[in-house]
C-alpha positions in Angstrom: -19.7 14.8 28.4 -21.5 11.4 28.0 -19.8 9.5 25.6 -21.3 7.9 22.5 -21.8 4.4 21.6 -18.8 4.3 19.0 -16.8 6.2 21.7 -18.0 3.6 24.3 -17.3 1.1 22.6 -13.4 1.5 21.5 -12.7 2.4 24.8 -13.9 -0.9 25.9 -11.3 -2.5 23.1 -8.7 -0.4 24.1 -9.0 -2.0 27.8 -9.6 -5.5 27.0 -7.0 -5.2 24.2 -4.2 -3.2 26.9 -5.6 -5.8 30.0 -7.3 -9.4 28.7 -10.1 -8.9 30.7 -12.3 -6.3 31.7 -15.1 -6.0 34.1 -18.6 -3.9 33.9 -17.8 -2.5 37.0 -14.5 -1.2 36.3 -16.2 -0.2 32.5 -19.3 1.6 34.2 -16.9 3.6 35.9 -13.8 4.3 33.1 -16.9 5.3 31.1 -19.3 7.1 33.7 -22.2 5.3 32.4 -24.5 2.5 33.9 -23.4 -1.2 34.2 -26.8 -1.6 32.1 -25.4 0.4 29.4 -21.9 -1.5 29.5 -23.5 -5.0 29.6 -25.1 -4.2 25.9 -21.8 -2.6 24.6 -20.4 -5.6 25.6 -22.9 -8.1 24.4 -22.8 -6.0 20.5 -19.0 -6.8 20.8 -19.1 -10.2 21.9 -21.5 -10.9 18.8 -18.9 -9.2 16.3 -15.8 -12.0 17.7 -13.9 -9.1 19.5 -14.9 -10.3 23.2 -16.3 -13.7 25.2 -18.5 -12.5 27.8 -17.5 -13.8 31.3 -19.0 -13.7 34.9 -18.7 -10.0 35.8 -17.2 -8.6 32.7 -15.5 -9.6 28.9 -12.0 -10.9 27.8 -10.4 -11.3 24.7 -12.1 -13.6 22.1 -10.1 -17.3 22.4 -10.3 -17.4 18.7 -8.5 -14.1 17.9 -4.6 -14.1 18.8 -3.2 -10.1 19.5 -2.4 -9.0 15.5 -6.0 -10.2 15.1 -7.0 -7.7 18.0 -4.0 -5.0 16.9 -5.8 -5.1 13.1 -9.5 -4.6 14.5 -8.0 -1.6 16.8 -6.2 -0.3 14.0 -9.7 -0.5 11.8 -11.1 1.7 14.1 -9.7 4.2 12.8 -9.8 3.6 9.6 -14.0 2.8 9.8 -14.5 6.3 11.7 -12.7 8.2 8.3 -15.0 6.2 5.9 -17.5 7.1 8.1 -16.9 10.6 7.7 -16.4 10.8 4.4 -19.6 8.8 3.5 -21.5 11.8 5.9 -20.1 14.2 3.3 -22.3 13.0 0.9 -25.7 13.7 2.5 -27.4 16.9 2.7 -29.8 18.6 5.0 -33.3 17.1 4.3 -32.3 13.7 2.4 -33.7 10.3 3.1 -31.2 7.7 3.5 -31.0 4.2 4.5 -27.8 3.1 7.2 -27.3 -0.5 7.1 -26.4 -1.6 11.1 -22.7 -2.6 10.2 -19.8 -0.9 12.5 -18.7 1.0 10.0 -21.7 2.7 9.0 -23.1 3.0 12.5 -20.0 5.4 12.2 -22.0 7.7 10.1 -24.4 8.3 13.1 -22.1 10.6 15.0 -21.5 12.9 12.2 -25.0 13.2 11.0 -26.6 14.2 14.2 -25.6 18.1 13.3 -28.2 18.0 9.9 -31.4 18.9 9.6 -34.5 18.0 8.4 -33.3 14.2 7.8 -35.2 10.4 7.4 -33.0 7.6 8.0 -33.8 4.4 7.8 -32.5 1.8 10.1 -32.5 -1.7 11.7 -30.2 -1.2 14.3 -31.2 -0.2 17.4 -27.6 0.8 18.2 -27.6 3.2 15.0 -30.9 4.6 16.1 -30.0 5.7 19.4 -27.0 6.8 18.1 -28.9 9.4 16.1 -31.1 10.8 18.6 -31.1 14.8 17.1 -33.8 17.6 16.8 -33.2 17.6 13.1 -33.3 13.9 12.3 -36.1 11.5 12.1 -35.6 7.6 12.4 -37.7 5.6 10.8 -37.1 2.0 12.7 -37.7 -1.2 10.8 -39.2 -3.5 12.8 -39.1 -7.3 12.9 -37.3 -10.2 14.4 -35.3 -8.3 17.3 -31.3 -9.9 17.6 -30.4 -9.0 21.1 -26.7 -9.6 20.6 -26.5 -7.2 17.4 -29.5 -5.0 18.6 -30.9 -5.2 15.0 -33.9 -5.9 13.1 -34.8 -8.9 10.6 -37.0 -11.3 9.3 -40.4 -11.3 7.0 -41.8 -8.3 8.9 -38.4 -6.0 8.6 -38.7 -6.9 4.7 -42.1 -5.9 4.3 -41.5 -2.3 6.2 -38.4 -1.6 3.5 -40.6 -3.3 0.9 -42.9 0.4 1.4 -40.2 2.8 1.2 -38.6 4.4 -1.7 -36.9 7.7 -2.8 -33.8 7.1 -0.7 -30.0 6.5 -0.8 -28.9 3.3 1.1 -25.3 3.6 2.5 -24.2 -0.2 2.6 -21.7 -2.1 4.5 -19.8 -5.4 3.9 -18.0 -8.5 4.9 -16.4 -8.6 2.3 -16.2 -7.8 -1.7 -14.7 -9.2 -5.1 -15.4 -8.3 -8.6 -17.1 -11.4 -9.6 -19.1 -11.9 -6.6 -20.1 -8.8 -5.5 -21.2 -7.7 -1.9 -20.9 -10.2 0.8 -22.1 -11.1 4.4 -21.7 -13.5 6.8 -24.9 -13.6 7.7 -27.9 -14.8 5.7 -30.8 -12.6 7.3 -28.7 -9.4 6.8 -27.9 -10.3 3.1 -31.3 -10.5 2.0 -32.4 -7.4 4.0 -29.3 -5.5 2.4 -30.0 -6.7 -1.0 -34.1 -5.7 -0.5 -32.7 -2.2 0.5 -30.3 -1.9 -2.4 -33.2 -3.2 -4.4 -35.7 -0.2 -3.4 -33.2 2.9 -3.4 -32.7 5.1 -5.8 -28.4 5.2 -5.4 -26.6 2.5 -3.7 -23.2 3.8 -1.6 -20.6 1.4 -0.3 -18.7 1.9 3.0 -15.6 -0.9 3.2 -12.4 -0.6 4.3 -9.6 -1.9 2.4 -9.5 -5.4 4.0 -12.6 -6.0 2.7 -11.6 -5.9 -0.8 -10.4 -9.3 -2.6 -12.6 -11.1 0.8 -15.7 -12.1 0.1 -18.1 -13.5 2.9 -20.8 -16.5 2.1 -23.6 -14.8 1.1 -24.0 -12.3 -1.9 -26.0 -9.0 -1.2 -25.9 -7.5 -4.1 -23.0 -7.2 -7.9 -21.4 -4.5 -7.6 -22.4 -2.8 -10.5 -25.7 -1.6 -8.6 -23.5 0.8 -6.4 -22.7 4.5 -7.5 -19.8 5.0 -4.8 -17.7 3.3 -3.4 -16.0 4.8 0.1 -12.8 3.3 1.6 -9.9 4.7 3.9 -7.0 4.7 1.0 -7.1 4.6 -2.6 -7.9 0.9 -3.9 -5.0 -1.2 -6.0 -4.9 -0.1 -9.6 -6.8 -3.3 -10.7 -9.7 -2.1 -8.4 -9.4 1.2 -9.7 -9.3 -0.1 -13.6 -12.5 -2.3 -12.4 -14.6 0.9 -11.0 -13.6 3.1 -13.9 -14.9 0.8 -16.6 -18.0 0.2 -14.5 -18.8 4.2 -13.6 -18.5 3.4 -10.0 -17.1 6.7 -7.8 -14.4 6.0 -5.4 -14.0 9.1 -2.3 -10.7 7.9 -0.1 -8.3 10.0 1.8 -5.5 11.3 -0.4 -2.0 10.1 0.7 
């Protein structure tokens, strides 16, 4: 059985994090895939701080020290149960938007079995991901970023600027009450904030180290979301906070 990209690529973590360093070569071949194949897996990880690409292969990022490492490992795990439980939510025959984060590229895996579906995406990682008989991908295009294999830019906008009549399932960097969604990165705020903007029912995927974190730039307040999906059941302040402001919470009961 081929495996998929999430599969792919915490089996790649798993061997960098067990060896330092690990080669495309010795990848391809753990993996039964092409050295083409592990040389993008590779690059998408390098551009999220778990890996430095070196000649022949990856090692272990020189700015993250092993509980760094142990914590993203460990929020594997933890991404692939939001990620299920988000899937939950969507029905045969909806439109929905995925934005390109880790943990919603999670979603991809459990959607593929539904049919009749539109979802919208910038990541070409995501897209892949969802090749299906009963799903269509609608692919924004734009200003391509090789080392997240995403879409954004003026031309991306203007493509989600058409659409409507969907649900947009959001990631983060990071969230507080007072500031709202986050992300480190400018061109994926505004596109996540344009999406939010144009849906009809706004759906947050974070686990819980995002909460109490937030990144740079502001996507959207959080007041705009409906749900909020996370791996265990948020502090009681958090919970007090969604209450008052009608926001769902789905987590895994203890």
């Amino acid at each position: 059985m081929i495996p998929t990209i999430q599969q792919r690529r915490e089996g790649i973590l798993a061997l960098a994090y067990r060896d330092g360093h690990v080669s495309v070569r010795q990848l391809a071949e753990h993996l039964n895939v092409s050295q083409a194949t592990v040389r993008r897996d590779l690059h998408g990880l390098s551009a999220e701080g778990f890996l430095e690409i070196s000649h022949g292969g990856a090692a272990i990022a020189r700015n993250s020290d092993t509980s760094f490492l142990s914590k993203s490992l460990r929020n594997q795990q933890a991404k692939k149960e939001i990620a299920r439980l988000a899937s939950s939510l969507v029905q045969d025959g909806e439109q929905i938007f995925i934005g390109s984060g880790t943990t919603c590229f999670g979603m991809a895996s459990y959607l593929r079995p539904k049919k009749g579906m539109s979802i919208i995406v910038n990541s070409v990682r995501t897209a892949l991901e969802l090749q299906a008989p009963g799903i269509h991908v609608l692919m924004l295009g734009g200003q391509y970023r090789p080392e997240r294999m995403d879409t954004v830019g003026p031309m991306a906008f203007e493509s989600l600027e058409r659409l409507r009549g969907y649900r947009a399932f959001l990631g983060t960097d990071g969230i507080s009450q007072d500031f709202g969604l986050t992300s480190i990165d400018i061109e994926s705020a505004h596109l996540l904030r344009l999406a939010a903007r144009n849906a009809r029912e706004c759906i947050l995927l974070a686990d819980s180290s995002k909460f109490d974190r937030p990144a740079l730039y502001k996507i959207i307040d959080l007041q705009l979301l409906s749900t909020v999906v996370t791996e265990k059941k948020p502090s009681p302040e958090w919970m007090d906070f969604f209450q008052k402001e009608n926001i769902a919470t789905l987590f895994l009961e203890s």
